[in-house]
VEXDREN-2710 file (C-alpha; in Angstrom, 1 decimal):
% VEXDREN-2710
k/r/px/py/pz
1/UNK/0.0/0.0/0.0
2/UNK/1.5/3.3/-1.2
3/UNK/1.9/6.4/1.1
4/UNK/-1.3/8.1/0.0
5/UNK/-3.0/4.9/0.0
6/UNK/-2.1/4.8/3.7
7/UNK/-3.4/8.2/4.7
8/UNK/-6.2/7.7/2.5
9/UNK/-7.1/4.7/4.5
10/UNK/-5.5/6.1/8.0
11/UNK/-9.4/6.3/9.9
12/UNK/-10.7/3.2/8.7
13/UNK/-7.4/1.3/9.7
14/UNK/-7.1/3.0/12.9
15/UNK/-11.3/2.1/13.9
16/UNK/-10.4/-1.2/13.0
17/UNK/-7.1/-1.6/15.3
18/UNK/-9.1/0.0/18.0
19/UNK/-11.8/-3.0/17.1
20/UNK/-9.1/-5.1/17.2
21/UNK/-7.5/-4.6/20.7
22/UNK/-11.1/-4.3/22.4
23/UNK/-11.9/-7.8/20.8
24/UNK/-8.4/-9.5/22.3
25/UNK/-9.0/-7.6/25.5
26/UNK/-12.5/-8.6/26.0
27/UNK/-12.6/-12.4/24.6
28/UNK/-12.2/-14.1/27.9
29/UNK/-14.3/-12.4/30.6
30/UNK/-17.3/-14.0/29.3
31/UNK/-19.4/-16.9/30.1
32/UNK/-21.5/-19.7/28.7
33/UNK/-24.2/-18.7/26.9
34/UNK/-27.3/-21.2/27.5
35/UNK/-26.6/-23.2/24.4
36/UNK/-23.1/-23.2/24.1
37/UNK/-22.2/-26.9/25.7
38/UNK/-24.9/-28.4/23.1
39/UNK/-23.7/-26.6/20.6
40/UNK/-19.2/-27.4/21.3
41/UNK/-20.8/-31.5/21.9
42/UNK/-22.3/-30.7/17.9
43/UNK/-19.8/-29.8/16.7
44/UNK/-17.3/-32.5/18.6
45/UNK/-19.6/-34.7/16.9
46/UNK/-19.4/-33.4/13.5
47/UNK/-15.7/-33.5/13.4
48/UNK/-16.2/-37.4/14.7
49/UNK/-18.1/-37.9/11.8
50/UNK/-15.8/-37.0/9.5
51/UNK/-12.3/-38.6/11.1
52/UNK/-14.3/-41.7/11.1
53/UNK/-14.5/-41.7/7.3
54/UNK/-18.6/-40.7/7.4
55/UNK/-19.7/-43.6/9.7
56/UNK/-20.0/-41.9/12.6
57/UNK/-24.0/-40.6/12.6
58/UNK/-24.1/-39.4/16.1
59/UNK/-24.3/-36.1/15.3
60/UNK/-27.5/-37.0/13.5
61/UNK/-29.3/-38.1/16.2
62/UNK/-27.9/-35.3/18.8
63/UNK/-30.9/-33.9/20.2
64/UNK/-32.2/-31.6/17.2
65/UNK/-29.1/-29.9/16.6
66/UNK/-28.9/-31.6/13.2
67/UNK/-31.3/-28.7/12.2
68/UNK/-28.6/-26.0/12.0
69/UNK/-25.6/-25.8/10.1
70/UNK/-22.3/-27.2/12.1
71/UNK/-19.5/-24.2/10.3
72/UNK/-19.1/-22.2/13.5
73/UNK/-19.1/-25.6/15.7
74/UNK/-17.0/-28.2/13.7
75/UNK/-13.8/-24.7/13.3
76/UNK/-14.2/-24.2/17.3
77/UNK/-14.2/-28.7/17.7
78/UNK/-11.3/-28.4/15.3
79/UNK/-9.3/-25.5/17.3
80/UNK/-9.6/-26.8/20.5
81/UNK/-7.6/-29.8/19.2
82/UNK/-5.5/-27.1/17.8
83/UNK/-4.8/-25.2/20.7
84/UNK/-5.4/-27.6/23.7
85/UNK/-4.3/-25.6/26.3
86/UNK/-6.7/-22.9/25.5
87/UNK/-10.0/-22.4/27.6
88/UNK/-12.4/-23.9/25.1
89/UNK/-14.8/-21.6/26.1
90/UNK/-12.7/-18.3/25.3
91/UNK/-11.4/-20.3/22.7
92/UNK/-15.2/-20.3/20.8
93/UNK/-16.0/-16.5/22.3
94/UNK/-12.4/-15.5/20.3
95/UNK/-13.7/-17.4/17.3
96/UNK/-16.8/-15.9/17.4
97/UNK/-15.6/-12.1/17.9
98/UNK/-13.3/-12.9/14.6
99/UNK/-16.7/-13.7/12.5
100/UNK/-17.9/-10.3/13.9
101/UNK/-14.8/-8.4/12.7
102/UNK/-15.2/-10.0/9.3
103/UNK/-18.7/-9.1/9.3
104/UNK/-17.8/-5.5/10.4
105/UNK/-15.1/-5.4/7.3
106/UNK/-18.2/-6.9/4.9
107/UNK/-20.6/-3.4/6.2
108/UNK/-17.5/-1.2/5.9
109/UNK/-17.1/-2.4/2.4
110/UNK/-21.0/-2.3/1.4
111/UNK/-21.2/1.0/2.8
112/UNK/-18.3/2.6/0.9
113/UNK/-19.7/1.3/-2.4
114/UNK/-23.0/3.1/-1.9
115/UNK/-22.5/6.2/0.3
116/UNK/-18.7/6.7/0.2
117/UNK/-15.8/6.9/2.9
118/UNK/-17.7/8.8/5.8
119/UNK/-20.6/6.5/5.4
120/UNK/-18.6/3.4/5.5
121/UNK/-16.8/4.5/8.9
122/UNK/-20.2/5.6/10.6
123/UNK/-21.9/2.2/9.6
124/UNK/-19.0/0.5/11.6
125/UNK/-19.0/2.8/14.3
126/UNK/-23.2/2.7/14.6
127/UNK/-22.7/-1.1/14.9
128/UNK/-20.2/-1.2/17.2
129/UNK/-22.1/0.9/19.8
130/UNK/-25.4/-1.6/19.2
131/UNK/-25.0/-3.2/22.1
132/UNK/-27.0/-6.0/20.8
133/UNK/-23.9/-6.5/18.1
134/UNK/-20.7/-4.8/20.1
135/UNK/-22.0/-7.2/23.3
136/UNK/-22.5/-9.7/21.9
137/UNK/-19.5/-10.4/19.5
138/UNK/-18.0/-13.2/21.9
139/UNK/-21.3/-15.3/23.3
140/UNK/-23.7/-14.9/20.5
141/UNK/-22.0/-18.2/18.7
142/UNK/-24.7/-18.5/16.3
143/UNK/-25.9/-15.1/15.8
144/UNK/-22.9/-13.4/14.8
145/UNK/-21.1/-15.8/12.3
146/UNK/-24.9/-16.1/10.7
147/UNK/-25.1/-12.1/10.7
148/UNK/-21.3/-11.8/9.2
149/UNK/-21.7/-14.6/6.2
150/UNK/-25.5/-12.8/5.4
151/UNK/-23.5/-9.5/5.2
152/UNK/-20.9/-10.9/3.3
153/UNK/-23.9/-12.5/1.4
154/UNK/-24.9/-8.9/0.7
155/UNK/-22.2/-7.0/-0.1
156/UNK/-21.7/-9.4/-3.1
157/UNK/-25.3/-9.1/-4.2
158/UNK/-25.1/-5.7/-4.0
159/UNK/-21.6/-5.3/-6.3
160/UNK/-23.2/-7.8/-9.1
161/UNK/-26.1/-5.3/-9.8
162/UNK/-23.7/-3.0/-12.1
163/UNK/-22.0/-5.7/-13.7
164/UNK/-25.2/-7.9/-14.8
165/UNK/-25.9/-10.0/-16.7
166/UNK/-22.4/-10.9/-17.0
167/UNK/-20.3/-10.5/-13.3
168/UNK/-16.8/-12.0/-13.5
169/UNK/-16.8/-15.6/-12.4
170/UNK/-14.9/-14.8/-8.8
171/UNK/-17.7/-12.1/-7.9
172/UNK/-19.8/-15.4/-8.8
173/UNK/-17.8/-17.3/-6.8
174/UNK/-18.1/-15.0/-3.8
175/UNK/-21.6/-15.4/-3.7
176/UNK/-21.4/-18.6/-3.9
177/UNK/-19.4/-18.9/-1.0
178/UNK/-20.9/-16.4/1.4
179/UNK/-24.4/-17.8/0.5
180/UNK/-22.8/-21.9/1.3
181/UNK/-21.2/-20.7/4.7
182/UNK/-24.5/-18.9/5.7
183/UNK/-26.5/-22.1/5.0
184/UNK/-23.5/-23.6/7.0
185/UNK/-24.8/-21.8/10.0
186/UNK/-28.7/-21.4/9.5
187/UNK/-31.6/-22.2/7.5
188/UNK/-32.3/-19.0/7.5
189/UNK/-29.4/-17.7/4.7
190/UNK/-32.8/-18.4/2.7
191/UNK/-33.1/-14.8/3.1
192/UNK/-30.0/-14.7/0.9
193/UNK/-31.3/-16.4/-2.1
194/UNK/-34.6/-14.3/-1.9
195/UNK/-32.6/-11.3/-1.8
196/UNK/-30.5/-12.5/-4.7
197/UNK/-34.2/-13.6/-7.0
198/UNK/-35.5/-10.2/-6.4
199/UNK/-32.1/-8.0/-7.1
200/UNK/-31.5/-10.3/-10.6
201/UNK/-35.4/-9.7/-11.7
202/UNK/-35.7/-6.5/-11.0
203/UNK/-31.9/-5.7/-12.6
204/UNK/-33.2/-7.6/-15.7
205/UNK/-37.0/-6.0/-15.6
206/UNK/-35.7/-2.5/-15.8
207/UNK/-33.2/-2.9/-18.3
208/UNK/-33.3/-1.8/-21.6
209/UNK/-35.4/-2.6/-24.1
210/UNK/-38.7/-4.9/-25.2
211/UNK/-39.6/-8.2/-23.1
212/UNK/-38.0/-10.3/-25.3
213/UNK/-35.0/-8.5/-24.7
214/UNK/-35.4/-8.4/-20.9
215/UNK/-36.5/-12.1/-20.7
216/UNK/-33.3/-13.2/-22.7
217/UNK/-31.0/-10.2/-20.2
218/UNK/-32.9/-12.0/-17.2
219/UNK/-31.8/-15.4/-18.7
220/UNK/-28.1/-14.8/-19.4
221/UNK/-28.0/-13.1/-15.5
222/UNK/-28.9/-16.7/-14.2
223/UNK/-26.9/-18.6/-16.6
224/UNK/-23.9/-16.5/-15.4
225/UNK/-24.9/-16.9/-11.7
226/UNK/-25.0/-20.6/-12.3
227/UNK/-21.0/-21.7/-11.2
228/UNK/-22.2/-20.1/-8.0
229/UNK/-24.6/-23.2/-7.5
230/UNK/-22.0/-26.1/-6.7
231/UNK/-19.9/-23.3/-4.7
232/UNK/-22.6/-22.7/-1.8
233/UNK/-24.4/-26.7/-2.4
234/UNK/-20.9/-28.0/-1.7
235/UNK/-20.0/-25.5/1.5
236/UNK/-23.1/-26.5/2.9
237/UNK/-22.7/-29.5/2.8
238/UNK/-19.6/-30.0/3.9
239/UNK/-20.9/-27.8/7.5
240/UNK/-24.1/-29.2/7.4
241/UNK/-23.6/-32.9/5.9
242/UNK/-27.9/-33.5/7.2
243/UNK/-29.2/-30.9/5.0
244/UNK/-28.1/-32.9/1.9
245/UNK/-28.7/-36.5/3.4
246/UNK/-32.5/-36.5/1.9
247/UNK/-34.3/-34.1/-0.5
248/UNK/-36.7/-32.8/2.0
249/UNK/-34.3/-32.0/4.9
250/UNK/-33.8/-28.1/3.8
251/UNK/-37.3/-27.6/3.5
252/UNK/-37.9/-29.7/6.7
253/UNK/-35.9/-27.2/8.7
254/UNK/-37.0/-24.1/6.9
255/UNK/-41.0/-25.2/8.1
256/UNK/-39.5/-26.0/11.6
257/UNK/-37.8/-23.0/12.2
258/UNK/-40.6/-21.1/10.9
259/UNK/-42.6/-22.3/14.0
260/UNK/-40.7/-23.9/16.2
261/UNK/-42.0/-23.7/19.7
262/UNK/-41.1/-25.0/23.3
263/UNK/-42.3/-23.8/27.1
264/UNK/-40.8/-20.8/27.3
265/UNK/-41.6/-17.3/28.2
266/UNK/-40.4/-14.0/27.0
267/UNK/-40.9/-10.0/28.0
268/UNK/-42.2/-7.3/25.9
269/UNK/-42.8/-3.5/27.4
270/UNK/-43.5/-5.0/30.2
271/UNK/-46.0/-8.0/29.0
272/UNK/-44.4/-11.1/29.6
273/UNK/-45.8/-14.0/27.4
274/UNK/-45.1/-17.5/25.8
275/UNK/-42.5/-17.4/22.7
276/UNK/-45.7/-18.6/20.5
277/UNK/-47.8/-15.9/21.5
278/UNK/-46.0/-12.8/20.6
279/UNK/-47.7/-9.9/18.3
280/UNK/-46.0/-9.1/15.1
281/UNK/-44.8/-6.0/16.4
282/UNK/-42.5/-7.7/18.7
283/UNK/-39.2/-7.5/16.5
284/UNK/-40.0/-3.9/15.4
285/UNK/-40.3/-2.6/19.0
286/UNK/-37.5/-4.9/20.3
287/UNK/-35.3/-3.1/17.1
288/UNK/-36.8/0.2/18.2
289/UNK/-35.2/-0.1/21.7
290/UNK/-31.9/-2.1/21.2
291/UNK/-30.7/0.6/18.2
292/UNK/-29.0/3.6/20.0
293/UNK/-31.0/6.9/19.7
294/UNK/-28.3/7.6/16.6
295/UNK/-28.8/4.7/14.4
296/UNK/-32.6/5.0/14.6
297/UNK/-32.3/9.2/14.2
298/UNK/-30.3/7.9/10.8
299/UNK/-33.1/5.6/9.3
300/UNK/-35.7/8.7/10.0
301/UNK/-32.9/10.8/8.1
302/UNK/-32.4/8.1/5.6
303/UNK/-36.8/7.3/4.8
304/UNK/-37.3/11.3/4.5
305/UNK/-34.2/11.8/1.7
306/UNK/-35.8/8.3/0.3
307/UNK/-38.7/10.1/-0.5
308/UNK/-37.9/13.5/-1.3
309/UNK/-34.6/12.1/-3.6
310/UNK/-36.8/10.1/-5.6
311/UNK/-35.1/9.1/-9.3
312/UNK/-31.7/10.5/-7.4
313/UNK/-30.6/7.7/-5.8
314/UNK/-29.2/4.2/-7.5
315/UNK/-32.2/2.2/-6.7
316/UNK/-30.9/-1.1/-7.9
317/UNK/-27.4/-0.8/-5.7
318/UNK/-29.2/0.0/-3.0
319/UNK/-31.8/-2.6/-3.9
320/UNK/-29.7/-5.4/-1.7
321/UNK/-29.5/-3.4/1.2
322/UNK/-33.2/-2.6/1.2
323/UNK/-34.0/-6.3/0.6
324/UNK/-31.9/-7.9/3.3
325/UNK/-33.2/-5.3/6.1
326/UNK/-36.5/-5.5/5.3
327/UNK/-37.6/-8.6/3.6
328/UNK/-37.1/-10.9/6.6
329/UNK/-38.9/-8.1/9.2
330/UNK/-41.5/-7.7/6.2
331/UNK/-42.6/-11.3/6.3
332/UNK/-41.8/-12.0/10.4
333/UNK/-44.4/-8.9/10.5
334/UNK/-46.5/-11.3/8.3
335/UNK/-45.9/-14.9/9.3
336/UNK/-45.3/-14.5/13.7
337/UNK/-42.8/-17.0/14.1
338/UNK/-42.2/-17.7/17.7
339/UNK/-39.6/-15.2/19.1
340/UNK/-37.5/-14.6/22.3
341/UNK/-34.3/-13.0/23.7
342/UNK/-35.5/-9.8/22.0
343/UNK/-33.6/-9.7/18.1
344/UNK/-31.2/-12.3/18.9
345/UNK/-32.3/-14.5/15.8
346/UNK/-32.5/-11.6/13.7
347/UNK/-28.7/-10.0/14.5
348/UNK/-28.5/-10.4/10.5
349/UNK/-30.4/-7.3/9.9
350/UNK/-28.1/-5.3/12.5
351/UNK/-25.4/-4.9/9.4
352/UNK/-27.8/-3.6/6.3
353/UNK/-29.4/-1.5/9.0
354/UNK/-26.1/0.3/9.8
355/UNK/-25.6/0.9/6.3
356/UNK/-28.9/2.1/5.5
357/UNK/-28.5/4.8/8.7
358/UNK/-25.2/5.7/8.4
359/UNK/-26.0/6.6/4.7
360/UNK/-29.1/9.2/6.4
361/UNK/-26.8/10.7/8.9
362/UNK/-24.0/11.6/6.1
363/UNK/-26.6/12.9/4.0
364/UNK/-28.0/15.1/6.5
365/UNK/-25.0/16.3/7.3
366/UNK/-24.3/17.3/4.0
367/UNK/-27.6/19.2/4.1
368/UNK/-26.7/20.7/7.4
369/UNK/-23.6/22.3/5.9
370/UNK/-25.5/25.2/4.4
371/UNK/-26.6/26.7/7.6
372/UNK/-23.6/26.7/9.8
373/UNK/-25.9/26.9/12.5
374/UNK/-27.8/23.7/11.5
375/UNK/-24.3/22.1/10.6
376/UNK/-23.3/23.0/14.6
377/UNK/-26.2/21.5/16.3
378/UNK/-26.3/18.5/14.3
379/UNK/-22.2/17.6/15.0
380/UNK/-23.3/18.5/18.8
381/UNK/-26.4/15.8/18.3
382/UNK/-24.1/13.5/16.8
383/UNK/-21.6/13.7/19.4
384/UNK/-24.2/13.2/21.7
385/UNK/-25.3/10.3/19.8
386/UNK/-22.0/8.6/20.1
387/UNK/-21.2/9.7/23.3
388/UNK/-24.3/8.5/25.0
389/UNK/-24.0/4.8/24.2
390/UNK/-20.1/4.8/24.9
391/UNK/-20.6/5.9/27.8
392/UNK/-23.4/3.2/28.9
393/UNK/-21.5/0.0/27.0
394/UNK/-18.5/1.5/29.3
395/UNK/-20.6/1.1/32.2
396/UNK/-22.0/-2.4/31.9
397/UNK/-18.4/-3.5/30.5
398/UNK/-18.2/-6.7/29.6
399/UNK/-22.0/-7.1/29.7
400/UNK/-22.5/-4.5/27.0
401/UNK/-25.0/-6.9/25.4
402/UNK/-27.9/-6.2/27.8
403/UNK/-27.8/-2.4/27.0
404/UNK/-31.1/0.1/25.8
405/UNK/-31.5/2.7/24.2
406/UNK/-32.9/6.0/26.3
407/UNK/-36.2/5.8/24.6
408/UNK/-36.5/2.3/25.7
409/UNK/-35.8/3.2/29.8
410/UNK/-32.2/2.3/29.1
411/UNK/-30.5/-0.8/30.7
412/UNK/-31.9/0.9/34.1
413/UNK/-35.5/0.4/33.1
414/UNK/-34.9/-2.9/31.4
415/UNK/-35.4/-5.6/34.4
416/UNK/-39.5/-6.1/34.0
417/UNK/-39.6/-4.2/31.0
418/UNK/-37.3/-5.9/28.4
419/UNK/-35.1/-9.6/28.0
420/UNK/-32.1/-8.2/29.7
421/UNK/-28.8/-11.0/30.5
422/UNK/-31.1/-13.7/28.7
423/UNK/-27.9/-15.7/27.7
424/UNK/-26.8/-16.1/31.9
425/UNK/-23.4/-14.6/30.8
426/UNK/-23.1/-13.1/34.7
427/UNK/-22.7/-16.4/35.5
428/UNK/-18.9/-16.9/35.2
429/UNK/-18.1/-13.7/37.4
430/UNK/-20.3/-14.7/39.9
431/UNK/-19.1/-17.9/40.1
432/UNK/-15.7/-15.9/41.0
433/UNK/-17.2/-13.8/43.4
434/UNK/-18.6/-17.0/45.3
435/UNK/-14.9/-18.6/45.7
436/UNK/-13.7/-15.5/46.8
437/UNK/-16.2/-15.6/49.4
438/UNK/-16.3/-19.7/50.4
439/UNK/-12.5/-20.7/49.3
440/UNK/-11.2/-19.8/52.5
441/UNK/-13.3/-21.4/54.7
442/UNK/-12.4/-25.0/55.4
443/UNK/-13.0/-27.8/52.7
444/UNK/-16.4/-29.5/53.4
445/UNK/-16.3/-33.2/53.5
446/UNK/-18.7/-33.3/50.6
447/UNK/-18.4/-30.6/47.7
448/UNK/-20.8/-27.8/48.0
449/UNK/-23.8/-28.5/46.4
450/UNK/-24.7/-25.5/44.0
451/UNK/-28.3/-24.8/42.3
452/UNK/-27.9/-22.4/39.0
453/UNK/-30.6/-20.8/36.9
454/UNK/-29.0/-21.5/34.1
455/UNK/-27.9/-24.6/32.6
456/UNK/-25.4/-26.4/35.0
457/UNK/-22.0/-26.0/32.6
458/UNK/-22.7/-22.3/32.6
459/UNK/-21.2/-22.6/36.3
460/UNK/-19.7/-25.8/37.0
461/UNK/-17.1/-24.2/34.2
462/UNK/-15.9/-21.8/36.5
463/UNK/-15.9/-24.2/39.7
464/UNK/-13.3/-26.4/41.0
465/UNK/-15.3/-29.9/41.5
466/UNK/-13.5/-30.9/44.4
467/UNK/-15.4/-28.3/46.4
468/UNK/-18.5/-27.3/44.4
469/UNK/-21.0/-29.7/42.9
470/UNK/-23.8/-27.7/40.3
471/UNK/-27.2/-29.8/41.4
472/UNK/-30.6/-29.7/39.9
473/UNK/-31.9/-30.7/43.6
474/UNK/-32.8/-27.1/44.7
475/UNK/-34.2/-28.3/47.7
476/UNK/-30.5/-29.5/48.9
477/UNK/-28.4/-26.7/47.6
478/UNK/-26.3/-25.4/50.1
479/UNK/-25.6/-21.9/47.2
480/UNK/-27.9/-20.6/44.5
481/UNK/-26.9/-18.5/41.6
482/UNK/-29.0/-16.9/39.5
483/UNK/-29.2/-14.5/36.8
484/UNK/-32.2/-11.7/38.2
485/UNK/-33.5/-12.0/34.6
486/UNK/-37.1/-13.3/34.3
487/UNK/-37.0/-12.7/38.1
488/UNK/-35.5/-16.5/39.0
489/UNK/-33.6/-14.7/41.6
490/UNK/-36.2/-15.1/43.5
491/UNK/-37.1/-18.5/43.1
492/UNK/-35.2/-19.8/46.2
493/UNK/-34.4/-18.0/49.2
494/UNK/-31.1/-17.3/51.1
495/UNK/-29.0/-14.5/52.3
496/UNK/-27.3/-13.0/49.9
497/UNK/-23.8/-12.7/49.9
498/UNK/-22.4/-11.3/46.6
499/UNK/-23.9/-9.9/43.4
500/UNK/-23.0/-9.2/39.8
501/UNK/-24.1/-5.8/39.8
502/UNK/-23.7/-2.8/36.9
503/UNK/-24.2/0.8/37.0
504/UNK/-26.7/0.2/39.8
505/UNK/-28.3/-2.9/37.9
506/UNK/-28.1/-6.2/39.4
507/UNK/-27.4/-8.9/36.5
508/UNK/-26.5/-11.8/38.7
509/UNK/-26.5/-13.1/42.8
510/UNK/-25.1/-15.6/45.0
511/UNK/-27.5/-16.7/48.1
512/UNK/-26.3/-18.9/50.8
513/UNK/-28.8/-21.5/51.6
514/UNK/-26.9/-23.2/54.3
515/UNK/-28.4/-21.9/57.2
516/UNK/-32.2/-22.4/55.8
517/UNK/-34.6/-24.9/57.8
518/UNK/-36.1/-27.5/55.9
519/UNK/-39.6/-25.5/55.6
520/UNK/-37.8/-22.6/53.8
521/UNK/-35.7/-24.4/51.3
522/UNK/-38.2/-25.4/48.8
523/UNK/-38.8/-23.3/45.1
524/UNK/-41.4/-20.2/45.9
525/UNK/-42.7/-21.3/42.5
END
C-alpha cells in the first residue's frame, strides 16, 4: 500500500485496530451462553463424523441440533484440538468475535460502495455501539457468524447489480461462497437467495429494451450466476452434511424453524408472554429499543431523503441493502414465528441497517452544511449520539449486550420491561465472586452443592469440583446463583452474599442457603 493509499485509509485502519485490541481484551471475561455446551458437543460430533470416514451418525441423532448448520461448531471442535491448552470456552468466544470483525469489514465495504468513505466508517462505528452486536460479539456463537456470512452475502449481491448480466466468475464465486457458509450456520441464509431472485429480476425488468430483450437479459443473468450453485451446495454440505442427506431436509428445517416452539416465556414492554404468542410487532419494537437513539435518528434521516430524492438515488445498488433489512422483518411482520431473547435470531439485519443509517446521517449532514448553525447543532447531536451509548457500553463492561436505548428506559429500566442477560453470561463472574467468598473457609467433606438458573455447565465451568458440585436438587443446595433475569432470583431464598451488579443494575446473585430450615428451602414457584 503506497503512502497516499495509507493516509487515505488512515481512519478506517485506525477504527479497526481500536476494534481489534477491544476484541483480544474482552474475549475471555465471558461466560457460557445457554446453548453453548450443546452446541461445542455438535460440533465434537461433526468432526467425529468426518475422522471416522462418514460412519459416525451421532451427530444426527444429537438432540435436534442436526437442524442448523455445524461451520461455526466443527472450526471451534477443530481449534480446541489445535490449541489444547486454551480455555475452550474463550477459545469459541475468540472465534466468534473474529466472525464479527469480518462481518464488520463486509458493512464497511458495502457501505463505501454506496454512500462513500464517511458512510462506511459511521456504519461501523453505529454497529459497534449496538449493544445487541458490540455485546454480543463473543457469546452470541450462532448469531454473529450467521449475521457476518449474510453481510458478506450482501455485499456481493449488492456489487453484481452493475455488472449484470455478465459478473466476473470470482464475484460469482463469492456469492457462492458467502451464501454456502450462511447455509453452513442457519436455515435462514434463505433470506439470501430471496434477496439474490429479487435483485437479478428487478436488474433484468428494468433494463433496456422490449420483453423479449429483458426475458433473454434476465436469462443470461442466471446462466452467469450458475457456477455459483455447486460453490454454496458443496460449503453446505460439507458444514451441514444433514441438510443434503434426503431431498426434504432443507425444507424440513426451513418449516420447523418457521414455527418452532417449546415452554418458554419472554418479556415485551412490560408484557411477559409465551415465545408462541408474541404480536407481530414484537421484532419492530424490540429493534426500536436495542438501536442507540443515533442509528434509529439515521433511518428517519435516511426514509425522509428516500422520499424527497426520488429518481436520485441508485435504486438497484441499493436494492440489496433494502432487501436484506426489510424482507425478513417484512414477512416475520406477516408470518409470527415464535420469538424470544428480544432480536437475537435476527442479529443479520443489524449490518444492512447500519448501512442504511449511516448513509441518512451523512446525507444530512451534507444538508446541514448550508446553515452553519444547523451544521453545529447536528455535529453537537451526533456527538451526543456517540457519546451517549459509549458511555453506557463503558458502564456495563463486559455485559454490554444487555444495554437500551434511552427511549426504551435504558439498561436501568430494562429488568421487567425488556429480555435483559437472557444468555446467563453473569454467570462466570459470579461464580468468582462465590470462591472468593467460600474458598477460605475449610473444605467441606462433601463438595458444595450448587443450584444455577441456568444450565449447570454455565457454572460448574468456573468451579473447581472438588469443592463445588452444580445440582438440579434445589431443595438440597447449600448456594444458588442466579441470573435476576425473568426474576429466578427469587425462586429460592437465602441470604445474599455477593452480586454481579452494573451501573446500579443487578445482572447476577449468590444466596447462601446453608443456614435455611427444611420448611424454607423449597422453590417459591
Amino acid at each position: 500500500m503506497t503512502s497516499a493509499a495509507l493516509r487515505r485509509n488512515a481512519p478506517a485502519l485506525l477504527l479497526f485496530a481500536l476494534i481489534t485490541v477491544y476484541l483480544l481484551l474482552c474475549f475471555d471475561q465471558h461466560g457460557l451462553s445457554n446453548d453453548e455446551e450443546v452446541q461445542h458437543v455438535y460440533g465434537r460430533l461433526l468432526l467425529d463424523y468426518y475422522r471416522s470416514g462418514l460412519t459416525d451418525l451421532s451427530a444426527f441423532q444429537y438432540k435436534n441440533l442436526y437442524l442448523y448448520g455445524g461451520l461455526f461448531d466443527l472450526l471451534a471442535a477443530s481449534a480446541e484440538r489445535l490449541l489444547p491448552t486454551m480455555n475452550v470456552w474463550d477459545l469459541r468466544h475468540l472465534l466468534t468475535a473474529l466472525f464479527g470483525l469480518g462481518g464488520l469489514f463486509a458493512v464497511y465495504r458495502t457501505a463505501r460502495l454506496l454512500a462513500g468513505e464517511a458512510a462506511a466508517l459511521s456504519a461501523v462505528g453505529l454497529l459497534m455501539l449496538t449493544g445487541a452486536w458490540g455485546g454480543a460479539l463473543f457469546t452470541h456463537t450462532k448469531d454473529i457468524p450467521f449475521a457476518a456470512c449474510m453481510a458478506w452475502a450482501t455485499l456481493c449481491i449488492m456489487r453484481l447489480v452493475p455488472l449484470m448480466p455478465r459478473p466476473p466468475l470470482a464475484l460469482v464465486l463469492q456469492l457462492g461462497a458467502a451464501i454456502g457458509c450462511a447455509f453452513g450456520l442457519r436455515v435462514g441464509a434463505v433470506f439470501a437467495v430471496m434477496t439474490l431472485g429479487l435483485t437479478v429480476f428487478a436488474v433484468s425488468a428494468l433494463s433496456a429494451g422490449d420483453l423479449r430483450t429483458r426475458a433473454a437479459y434476465l436469462l443470461r443473468s442466471i446462466a452467469s450466476l450458475l457456477p455459483a450453485v455447486p460453490v454454496a451446495l458443496a460449503l453446505m454440505a460439507l458444514f451441514w452434511p444433514w441438510s443434503m442427506q434426503a431431498p426434504g431436509n432443507l425444507f424440513k428445517a426451513l418449516t420447523t424453524f418457521s414455527h418452532f416452539t417449546f415452554d418458554l416465556y419472554t418479556v415485551l414492554d412490560g408484557e411477559v408472554m409465551k415465545i408462541g404468542d408474541v404480536p407481530r410487532h414484537y421484532l419492530p419494537l424490540y429493534l426500536g429499543a436495542r438501536l442507540p437513539e443515533l442509528a434509529l435518528a439515521g433511518l428517519l434521516f435516511a426514509a425522509v431523503g428516500a422520499l424527497t430524492a426520488g429518481r436520485r438515488i441508485d435504486w438497484l445498488r441499493w436494492l440489496p441493502v433494502l432487501l436484506a433489512a426489510l424482507l425478513p422483518l417484512a414477512l416475520a411482520l406477516a408470518t409470527r414465528p415464535t420469538l424470544y431473547n428480544g432480536i437475537r435470531h435476527f442479529t443479520f439485519l443489524l449490518p444492512p441497517l447500519a448501512v442504511i443509517s449511516a448513509a441518512g446521517l451523512c446525507a444530512a449532514g451534507r444538508a446541514a452544511r448550508a446553515r452553519p448553525a444547523t451544521a453545529t447543532v447536528f455535529a453537537l447531536l451526533c456527538a451526543a449520539g456517540v457519546a451517549v451509548p459509549l458511555y453506557d457500553m463503558a458502564r456495563l463492561a463486559p455485559y454490554h449486550y444487555v444495554n437500551y436505548n434511552r427511549l426504551a428506559g435504558g439498561f436501568a429500566g430494562a429488568p421487567d420491561r425488556w429480555e435483559t442477560d437472557y444468555w446467563s453470561d453473569g454467570v462466570r463472574e459470579a461464580a468468582a465472586l462465590l470462591r472468593a467468598r467460600i474458598d477460605a473457609e475449610p473444605a467441606p467433606a462433601e463438595p458444595w452443592q450448587v443450584a444455577v438458573c441456568a444450565e449447570s455447565l454455565q457454572a460448574q465451568a468456573w468451579l473447581p469440583t472438588d469443592r463445588y458440585l452444580v445440582t438440579r436438587d434445589w431443595v438440597r443446595a447449600d448456594f444458588f446463583i442466579s441470573t435476576t433475569h425473568m426474576r429466578c432470583d427469587e425462586v429460592l431464598r437465602g441470604d445474599e452474599i455477593a452480586r454481579v451488579e452494573r451501573a446500579g443494575l443487578t445482572l447476577t446473585v449468590v444466596k447462601d442457603r446453608r443456614a435455611l430450615p427444611p420448611e424454607l428451602r423449597r422453590p417459591l414457584r
